[in-house]
C-alpha positions in Angstrom: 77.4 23.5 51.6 76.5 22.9 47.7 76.5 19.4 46.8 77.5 18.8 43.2 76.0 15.0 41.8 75.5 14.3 38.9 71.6 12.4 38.3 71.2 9.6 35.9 67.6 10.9 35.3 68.0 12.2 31.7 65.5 13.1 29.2 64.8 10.4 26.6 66.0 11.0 23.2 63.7 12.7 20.7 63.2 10.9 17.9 62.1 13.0 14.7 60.1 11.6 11.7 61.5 11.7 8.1 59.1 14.5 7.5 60.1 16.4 10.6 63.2 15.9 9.6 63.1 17.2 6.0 61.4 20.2 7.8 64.0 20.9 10.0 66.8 20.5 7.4 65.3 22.7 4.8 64.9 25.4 7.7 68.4 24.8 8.6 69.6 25.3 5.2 68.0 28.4 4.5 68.8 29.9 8.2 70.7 27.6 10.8 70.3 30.6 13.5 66.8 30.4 13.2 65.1 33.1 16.3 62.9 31.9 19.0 59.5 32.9 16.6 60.7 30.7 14.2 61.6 27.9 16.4 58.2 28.1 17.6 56.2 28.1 14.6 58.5 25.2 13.4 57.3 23.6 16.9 53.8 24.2 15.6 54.0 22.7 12.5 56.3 19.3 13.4 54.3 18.6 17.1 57.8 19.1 19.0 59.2 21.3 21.7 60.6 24.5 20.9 63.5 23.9 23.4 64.0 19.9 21.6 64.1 22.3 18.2 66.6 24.4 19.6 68.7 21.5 20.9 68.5 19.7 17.5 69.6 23.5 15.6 73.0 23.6 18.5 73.6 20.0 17.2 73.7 20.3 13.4 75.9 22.9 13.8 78.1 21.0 16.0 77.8 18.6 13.6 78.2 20.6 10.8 80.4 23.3 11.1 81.9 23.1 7.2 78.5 22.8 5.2 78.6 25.3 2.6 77.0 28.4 3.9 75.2 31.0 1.5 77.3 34.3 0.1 75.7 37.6 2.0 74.0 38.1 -0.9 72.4 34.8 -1.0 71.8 34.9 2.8 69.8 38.2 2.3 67.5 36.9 -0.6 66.6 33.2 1.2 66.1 35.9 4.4 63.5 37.6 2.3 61.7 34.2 0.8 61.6 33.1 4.7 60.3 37.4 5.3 56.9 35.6 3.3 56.6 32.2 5.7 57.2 35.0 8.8 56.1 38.4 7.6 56.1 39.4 11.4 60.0 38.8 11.8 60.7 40.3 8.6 58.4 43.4 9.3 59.9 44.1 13.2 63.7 44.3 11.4 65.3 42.4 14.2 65.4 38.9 15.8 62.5 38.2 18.0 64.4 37.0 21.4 62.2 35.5 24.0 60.8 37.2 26.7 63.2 37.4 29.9 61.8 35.4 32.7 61.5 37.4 35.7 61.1 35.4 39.3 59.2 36.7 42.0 60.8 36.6 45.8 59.0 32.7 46.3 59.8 31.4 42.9 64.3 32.0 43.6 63.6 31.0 47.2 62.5 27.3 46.2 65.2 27.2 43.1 67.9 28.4 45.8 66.7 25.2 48.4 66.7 23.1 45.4 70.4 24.3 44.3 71.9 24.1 47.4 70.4 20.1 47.5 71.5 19.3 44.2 73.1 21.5 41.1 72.4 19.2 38.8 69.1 18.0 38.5 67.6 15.7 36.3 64.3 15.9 34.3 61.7 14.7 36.8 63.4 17.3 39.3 63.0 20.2 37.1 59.9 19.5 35.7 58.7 18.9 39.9 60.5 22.2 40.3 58.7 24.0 37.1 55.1 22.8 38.3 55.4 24.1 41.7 57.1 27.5 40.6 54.8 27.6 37.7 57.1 28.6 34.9 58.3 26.0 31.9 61.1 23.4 32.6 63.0 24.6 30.2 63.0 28.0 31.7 64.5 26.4 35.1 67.1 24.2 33.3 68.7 27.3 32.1 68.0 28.8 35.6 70.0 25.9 37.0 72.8 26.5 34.1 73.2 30.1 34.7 73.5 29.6 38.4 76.2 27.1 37.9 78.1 29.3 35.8 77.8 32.3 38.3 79.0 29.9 41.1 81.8 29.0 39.0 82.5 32.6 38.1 82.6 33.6 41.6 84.8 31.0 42.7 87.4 31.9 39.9 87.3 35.2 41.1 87.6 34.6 44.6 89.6 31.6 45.4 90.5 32.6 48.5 87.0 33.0 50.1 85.2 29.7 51.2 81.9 29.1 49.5 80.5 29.5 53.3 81.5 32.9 53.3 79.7 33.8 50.3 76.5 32.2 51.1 76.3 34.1 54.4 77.1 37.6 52.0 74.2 36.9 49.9 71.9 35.9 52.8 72.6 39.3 54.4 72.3 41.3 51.5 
């Protein structure tokens, strides 16, 4: 049986400098989907995590949602003046997604045991979890967030069936 607890353990809060800041807002103002490449070289340049980058992009435009955005047009010539800062995104002609993370047999055994103890584990866990699997923690929190949502998807489509009965289906398949 899945047992669903929520951990106190939660990351602590990223603080960003008033010139990280000012970095991250004028990127945000000229493109507030930025791609994974330019979360990364923004990661570079301000000394933070790409994933602490892409949180802090989700949040502005939670936070956000009314500011003023740019006219195609505009869009398309602050896309071009970004093309120069990034002349590999601008020269590939799409948006640079990260690589999909593939997990050998060993690597979803241990993320299975570790889901089946606790769906909702905090930082030390997955960062314990990343180490031994060798892959980033980030990378396992969305792991851990996709699984969730299958579980839930499963049991939306399946009401009827117990969550035993499913377990023992994908053990024999």
């Amino acid at each position: 049986m899945i047992e669903i607890v929520a951990m106190s353990h939660r990351r602590n809060r990223t603080k960003f400098t008033g010139e990280q800041l000012k970095i991250l807002i004028d990127t945000f103002n000229h493109k507030p989907y930025p791609n994974f490449a330019t979360r990364q070289k923004l990661a570079l340049e301000i000394n933070i995590e790409e994933s602490r980058i892409q949180i802090w992009f989700q949040n502005r435009r939670a936070r956000h949602p009314f500011q003023k955005r740019p006219k195609p047009e505009e869009a398309l010539e602050s896309s071009q003046d970004l093309g120069q800062d990034y002349p590999e995104e601008r020269s590939q002609g799409k948006e640079v997604r990260r690589y999909r993370t593939y997990y050998n047999y060993s690597q979803l055994h241990t993320l299975m045991e570790a889901f089946e103890n606790n769906a909702y584990p905090g930082i030390d866990s997955r960062k314990q979890l990343a180490k031994e699997i060798g892959v980033p923690e980030s990378r396992v929190q969305i792991w851990f967030q996709n699984r969730r949502s299958r579980l839930l998807a499963q049991m939306k489509k399946e009401p009827d069936e117990t969550l035993e009965q499913r377990q023992d289906q994908e053990q024999d398949s």
